[in-house]
N, C-alpha and C positions, 0 to 999 in steps of 0.2 A: 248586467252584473259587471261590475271593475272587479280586475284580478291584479293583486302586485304577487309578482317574482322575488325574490331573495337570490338573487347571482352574488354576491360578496360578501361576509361578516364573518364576526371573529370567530364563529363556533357555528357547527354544521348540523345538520338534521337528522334525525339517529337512522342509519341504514342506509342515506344519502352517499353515492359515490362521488359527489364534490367535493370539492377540498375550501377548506377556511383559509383568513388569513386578517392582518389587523387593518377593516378599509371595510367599505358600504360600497352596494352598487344594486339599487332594483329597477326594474322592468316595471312599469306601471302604468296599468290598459285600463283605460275607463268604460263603462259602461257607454258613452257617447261615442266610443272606438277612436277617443284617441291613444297613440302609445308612445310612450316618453322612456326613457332612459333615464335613471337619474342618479348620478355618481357613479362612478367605473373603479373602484375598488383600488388598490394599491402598486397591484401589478400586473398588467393585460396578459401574461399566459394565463393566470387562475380567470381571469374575468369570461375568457376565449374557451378555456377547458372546460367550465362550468355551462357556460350557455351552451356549448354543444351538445353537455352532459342533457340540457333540460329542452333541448330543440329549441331554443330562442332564437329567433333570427335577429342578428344584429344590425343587418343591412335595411330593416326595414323598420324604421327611428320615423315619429314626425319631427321628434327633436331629442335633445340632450339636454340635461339641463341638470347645474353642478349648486353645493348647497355650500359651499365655500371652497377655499384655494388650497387645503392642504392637501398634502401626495398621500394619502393612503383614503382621499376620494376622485382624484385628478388622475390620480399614477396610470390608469389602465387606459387613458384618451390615447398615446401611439396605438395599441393595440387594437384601438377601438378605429381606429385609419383605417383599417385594413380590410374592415368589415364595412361601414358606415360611409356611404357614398360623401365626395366632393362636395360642400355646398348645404350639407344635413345642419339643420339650427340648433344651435347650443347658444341656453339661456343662463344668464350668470347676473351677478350684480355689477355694475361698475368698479368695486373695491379687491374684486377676486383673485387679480393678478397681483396685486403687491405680493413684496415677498416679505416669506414666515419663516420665523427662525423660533427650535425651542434654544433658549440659554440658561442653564440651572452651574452654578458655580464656576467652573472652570470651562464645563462643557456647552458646545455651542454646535447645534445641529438643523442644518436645512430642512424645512418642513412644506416646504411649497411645491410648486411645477417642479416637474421634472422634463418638460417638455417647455422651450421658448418659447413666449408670447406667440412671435412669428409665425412659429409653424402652429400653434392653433389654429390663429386667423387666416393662414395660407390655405387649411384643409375644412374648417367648420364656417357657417354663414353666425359669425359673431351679433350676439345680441344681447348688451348688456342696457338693463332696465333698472332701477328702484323703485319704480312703481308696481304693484300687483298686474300681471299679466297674463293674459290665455295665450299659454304656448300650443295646444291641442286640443281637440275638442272633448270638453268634461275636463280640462286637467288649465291648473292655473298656479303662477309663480308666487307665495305669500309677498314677494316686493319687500323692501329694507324693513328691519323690525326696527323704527326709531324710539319708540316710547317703551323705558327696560326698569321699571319701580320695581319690579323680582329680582331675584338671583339671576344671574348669569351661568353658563358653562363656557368657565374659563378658569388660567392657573395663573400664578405667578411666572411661572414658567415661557409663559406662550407671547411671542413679539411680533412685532413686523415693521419694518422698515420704514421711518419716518422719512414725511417730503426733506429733511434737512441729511439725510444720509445714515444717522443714527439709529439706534434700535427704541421702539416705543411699544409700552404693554399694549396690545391684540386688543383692540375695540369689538373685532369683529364686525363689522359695518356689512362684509360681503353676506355674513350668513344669510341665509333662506329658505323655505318649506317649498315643496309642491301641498297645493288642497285639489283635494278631486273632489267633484260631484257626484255624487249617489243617486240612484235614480229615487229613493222614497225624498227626497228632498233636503234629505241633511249633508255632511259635507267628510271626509275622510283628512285628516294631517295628516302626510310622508314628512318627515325630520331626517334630515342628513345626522347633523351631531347637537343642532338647536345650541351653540356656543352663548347667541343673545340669549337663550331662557326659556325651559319649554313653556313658563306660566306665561313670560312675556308675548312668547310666538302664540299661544292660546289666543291670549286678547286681544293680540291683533288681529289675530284673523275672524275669531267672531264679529270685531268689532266692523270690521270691512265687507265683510260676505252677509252679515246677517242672519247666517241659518245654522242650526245648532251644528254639533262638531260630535258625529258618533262615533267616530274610530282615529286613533291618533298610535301613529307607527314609526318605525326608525329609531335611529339615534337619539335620545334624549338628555344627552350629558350628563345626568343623576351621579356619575361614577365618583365623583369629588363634593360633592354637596353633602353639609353638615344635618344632623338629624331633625335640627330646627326648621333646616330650608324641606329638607325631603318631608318630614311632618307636612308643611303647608302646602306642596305641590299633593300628597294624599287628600286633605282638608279640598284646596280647590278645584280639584278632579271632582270631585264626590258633589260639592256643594253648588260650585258654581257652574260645572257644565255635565253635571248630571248621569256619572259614571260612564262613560265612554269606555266602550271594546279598546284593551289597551296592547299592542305588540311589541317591545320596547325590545330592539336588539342592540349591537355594538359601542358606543360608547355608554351603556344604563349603566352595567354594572352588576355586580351580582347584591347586592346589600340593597338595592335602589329595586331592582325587579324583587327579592323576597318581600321587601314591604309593601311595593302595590299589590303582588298575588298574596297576601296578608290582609290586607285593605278589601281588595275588589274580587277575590278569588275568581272563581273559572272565565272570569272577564280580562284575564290576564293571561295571555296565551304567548309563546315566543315564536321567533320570525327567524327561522334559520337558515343559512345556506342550503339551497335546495329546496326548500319550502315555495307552493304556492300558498297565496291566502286568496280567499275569494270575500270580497262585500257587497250585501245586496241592498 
């Protein structure tokens, strides 16, 4: 049985003594027993408070592994020092470290590390890939989503730092998924915030893995996406990979999660701070 944690999101589990806050961070043990970390949430005391809350042991990571560079998935890696032995692998894309800035009129605000390059590389065994990769056993990195004909989760808002110095609209190049392995032989998505597109992260990863896709979890960006786009992410859920178990927390949205438990009802279940989920 693989089991994912809920250590970070923006809304909490009803009776859960953990606390929210706006950032992702789950625990995610595969049935093969690997166990992954994936995103550390915004800011490491809530990341620290909560794994205690749920007995998670943080020092015992086969790796880390981040779904892109912004600070309310990055923010909690100091904290995660403290726990997380010397040398622990944290898998990222190549593109992770640029820096993000939101800028919406006048206002212009940091949205990246909040920890230096440096001192990543100084305390984690760096391992940035674009290719799909087995960080742990059962547990695997989607690798760059290049091909994006769907919608995206992204804003006008969201930048990052051009090779020329300038600011340039948020490609998202670093985004990425973990896929676990199921033991009946189909495959589970973890989604950080899916900025390239939960349709697009879908295709890729059927298209690479081959084996159907029954449970797709996390972040889904749905929060900004027009009725048209969210219409066809319901439409290809259903059609094309055949209603998949859906947990859509932190960035979905509340408009985006009533219409898939609308769509898919009791196959739409939420992933909340403090929550386990178990998939067999």
């Amino acid at each position: 049985m693989s089991t994912i944690t809920c250590l970070v999101n923006n809304t909490v589990h009803f009776a859960s003594p953990c606390w929210g806050e706006h950032g992702l961070s789950l625990l995610v043990e595969s049935a093969a027993g690997g166990r992954v970390l994936f995103d550390t949430g915004a800011s490491g005391d809530l990341l620290l408070r909560n794994a205690d809350l749920l007995e998670v042991d943080l020092g015992r990571l086969d790796a880390v592994a981040l779904s892109h560079g912004h600070y309310d998935h990055t923010g909690g890696l100091e904290a995660l020092m403290t726990r997380a032995p010397a040398g622990t692998p944290l898998h990222a894309n190549p593109d992770v470290f640029r820096e993000r800035v939101y800028q919406h009129g006048d206002e212009v605000r940091d949205l990246g590390f909040r920890l230096p390059h440096a001192a990543v590389t100084a305390h984690f065994d760096v391992r940035l890939a674009a290719e799909p990769t087995r960080i742990a056993p059962g547990i695997w990195t989607s690798g760059v989503i290049a091909d994006r004909p769907y919608f995206q989760g992204t804003s006008d808002s969201l930048h990052a730092r051009a090779d020329d110095g300038g600011l340039e609209p948020d490609r998202f190049r670093d985004d990425l998924s973990l896929v676990v392995e199921l033991p009946g032989g189909g495959l589970a998505l973890v989604c950080g915030c899916c900025h390239a597109g939960l349709l697009n992260t879908l295709a890729h990863v059927k298209a690479y893995f081959g084996r159907p896709i029954e449970v797709v979890l996390g972040g889904t960006h749905l929060v900004s996406t027009d009725e048209t786009s969210l219409q066809l992410a319901v439409d290809q859920l259903r059609d094309r990979y055949g209603s998949p178990r859906l947990h859509p927390n932190h960035c979905t949205g509340e408009r985006a999660y009533v219409a898939l438990a609308a769509a898919f009802g009791e196959r739409v279940q939420p992933l909340n701070a403090g929550q386990r989920l178990s998939l067999e």
